[in-house]
C-alpha positions as CSV (number, residue, x, y, z in Angstrom):
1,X,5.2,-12.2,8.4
2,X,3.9,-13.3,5.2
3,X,5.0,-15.5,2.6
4,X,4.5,-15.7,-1.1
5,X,5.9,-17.3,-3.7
6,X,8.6,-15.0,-4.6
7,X,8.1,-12.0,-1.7
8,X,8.6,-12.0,1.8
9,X,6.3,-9.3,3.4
10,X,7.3,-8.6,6.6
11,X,6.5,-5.5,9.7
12,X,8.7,-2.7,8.3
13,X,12.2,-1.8,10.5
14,X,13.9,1.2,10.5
15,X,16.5,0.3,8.3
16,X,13.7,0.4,5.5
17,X,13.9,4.7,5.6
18,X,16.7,4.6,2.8
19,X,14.6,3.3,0.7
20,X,11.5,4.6,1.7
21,X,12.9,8.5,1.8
22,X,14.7,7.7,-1.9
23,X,11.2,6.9,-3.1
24,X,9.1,9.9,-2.0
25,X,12.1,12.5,-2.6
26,X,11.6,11.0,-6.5
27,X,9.2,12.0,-9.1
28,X,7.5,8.7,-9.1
29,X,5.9,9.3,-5.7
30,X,3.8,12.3,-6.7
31,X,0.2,10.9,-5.9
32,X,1.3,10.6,-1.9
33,X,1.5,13.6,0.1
34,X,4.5,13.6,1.7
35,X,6.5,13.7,-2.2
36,X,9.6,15.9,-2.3
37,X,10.0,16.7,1.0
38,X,11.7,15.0,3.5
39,X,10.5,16.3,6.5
40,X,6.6,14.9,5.3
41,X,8.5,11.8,4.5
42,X,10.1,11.1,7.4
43,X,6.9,11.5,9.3
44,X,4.8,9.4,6.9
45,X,7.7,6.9,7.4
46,X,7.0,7.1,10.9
47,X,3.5,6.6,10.8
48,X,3.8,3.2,8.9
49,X,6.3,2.3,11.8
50,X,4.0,3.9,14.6
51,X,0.8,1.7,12.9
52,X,1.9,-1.6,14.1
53,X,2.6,0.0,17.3
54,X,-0.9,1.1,17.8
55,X,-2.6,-1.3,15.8
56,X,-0.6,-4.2,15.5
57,X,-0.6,-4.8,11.8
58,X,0.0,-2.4,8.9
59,X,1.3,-1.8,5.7
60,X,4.6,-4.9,5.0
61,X,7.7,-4.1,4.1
62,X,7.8,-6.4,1.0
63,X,11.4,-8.1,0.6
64,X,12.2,-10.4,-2.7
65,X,13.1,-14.1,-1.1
66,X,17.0,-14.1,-0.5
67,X,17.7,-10.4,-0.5
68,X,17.6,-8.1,2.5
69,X,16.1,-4.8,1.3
70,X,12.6,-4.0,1.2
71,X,11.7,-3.0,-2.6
72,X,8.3,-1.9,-1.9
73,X,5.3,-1.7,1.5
74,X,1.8,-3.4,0.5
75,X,-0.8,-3.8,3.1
76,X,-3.8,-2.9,5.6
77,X,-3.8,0.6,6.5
78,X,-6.4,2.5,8.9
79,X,-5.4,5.6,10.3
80,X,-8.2,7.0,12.3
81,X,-9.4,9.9,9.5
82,X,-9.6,7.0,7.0
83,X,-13.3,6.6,5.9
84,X,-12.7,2.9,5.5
85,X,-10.1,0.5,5.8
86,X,-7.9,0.0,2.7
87,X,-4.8,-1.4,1.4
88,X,-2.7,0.4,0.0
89,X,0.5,0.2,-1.9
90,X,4.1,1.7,-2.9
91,X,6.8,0.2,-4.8
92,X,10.1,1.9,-3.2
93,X,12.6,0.2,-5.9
94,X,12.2,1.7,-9.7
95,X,13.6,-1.5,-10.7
96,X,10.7,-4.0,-9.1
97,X,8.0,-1.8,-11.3
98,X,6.3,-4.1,-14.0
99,X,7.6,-7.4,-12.2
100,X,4.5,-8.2,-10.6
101,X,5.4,-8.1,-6.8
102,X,2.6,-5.3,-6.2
103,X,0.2,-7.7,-7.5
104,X,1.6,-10.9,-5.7
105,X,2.0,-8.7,-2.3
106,X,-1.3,-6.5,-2.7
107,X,-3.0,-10.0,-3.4
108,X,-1.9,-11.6,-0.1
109,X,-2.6,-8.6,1.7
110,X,-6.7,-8.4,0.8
111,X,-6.5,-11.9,1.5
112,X,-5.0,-11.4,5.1
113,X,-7.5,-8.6,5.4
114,X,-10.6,-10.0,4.9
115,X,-9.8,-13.5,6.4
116,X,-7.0,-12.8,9.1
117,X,-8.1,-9.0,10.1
118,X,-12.0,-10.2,9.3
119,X,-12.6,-6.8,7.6
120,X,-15.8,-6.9,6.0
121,X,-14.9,-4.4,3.6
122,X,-11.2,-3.3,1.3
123,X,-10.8,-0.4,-0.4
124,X,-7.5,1.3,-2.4
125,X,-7.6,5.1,-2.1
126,X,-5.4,5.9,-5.5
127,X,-4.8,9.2,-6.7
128,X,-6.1,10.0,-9.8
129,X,-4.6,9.6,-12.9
130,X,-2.4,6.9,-11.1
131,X,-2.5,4.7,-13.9
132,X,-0.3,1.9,-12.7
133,X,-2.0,1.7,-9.5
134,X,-5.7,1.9,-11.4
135,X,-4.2,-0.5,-13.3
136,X,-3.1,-2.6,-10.2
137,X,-6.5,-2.5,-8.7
138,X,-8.3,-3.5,-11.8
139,X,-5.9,-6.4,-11.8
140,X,-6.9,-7.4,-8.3
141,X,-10.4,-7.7,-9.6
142,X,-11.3,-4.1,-8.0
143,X,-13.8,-1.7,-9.0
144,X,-13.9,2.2,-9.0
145,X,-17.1,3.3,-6.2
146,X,-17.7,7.0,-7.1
147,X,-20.3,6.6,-3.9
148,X,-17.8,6.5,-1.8
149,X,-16.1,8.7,0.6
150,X,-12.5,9.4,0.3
151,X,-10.3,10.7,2.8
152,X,-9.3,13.9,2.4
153,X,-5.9,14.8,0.3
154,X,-4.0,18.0,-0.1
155,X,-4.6,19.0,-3.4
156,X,-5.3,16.0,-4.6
157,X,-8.4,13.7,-5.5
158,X,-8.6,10.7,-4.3
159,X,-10.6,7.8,-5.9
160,X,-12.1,5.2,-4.1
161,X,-11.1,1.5,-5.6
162,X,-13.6,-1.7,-4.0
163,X,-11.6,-4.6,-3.9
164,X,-14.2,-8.2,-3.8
165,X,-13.4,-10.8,-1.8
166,X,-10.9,-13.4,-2.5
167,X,-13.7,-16.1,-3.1
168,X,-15.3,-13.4,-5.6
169,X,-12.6,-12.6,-7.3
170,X,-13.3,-13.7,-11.6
């Protein structure tokens, strides 16, 4: 578990689906690949659970300090078709867009990733045309690397984001 300032972020339980399945049935989840159907949902869901099982860390569960739902999942993410390791975000709760908890979370989790995980390397694979979550990565000091692979995405492209190092970041 993590702690920030305003955000718990902790390893995601099942009781987190509700929210999770509300998200990618909406409209607002249309850059993931598992939007609008809840068949590919459920299994995505169970594939951020199934992460920590194999991996022992993935994407958190990201609750506001003194509530119990989880209003969005920031973290590391490295399934095995990933070109490199990334971390990614969703915010689950309309009503936590623009607040800055993406920002305060995503920021915590490169740090965790490059100091705690030692990664030597963060990316953010964002659909494009995502603005908010461009505009997240710019935030976090992250840089679009047309060089780079991107994993592959069903009808969708993918743009590769660099994120620096917490010690680089301006």
């Amino acid at each position: 578990m993590i702690e920030t300032e305003r955000l718990l972020l902790r390893r995601p339980a099942p009781g987190d689906w509700p929210a999770f399945r509300s998200f990618m049935l909406s409209g607002r989840a249309a850059g993931f690949g598992s939007h609008g159907h809840e068949g590919r949902a459920f299994r995505a869901f169970a594939a951020e659970l199934g992460h920590w099982e194999i991996f022992g860390y993935g994407m958190w569960a990201v609750v506001p300090k003194g509530q119990d739902g989880a209003v969005a999942l920031v973290g590391p993410w490295t399934p095995p078709d990933w070109p490199e390791p990334e971390v990614g975000w969703m915010i689950l709760d309309p009503a936590w867009e623009g607040r800055g908890a993406a920002f305060e979370a995503a920021t915590a989790a490169v740090a965790h990733a490059y100091g705690t995980l030692g990664w030597s390397t963060v990316v953010s694979y964002i659909a494009e045309g995502n603005a908010r979550s461009e505009g997240l990565a710019r935030r976090l000091g992250a840089v679009p690397d047309p060089g780079a692979p991107a994993p592959e995405a069903s009808g969708r492209r993918l743009v590769v984001w660099r994120h620096p190092r917490p010690e680089e970041r301006r």
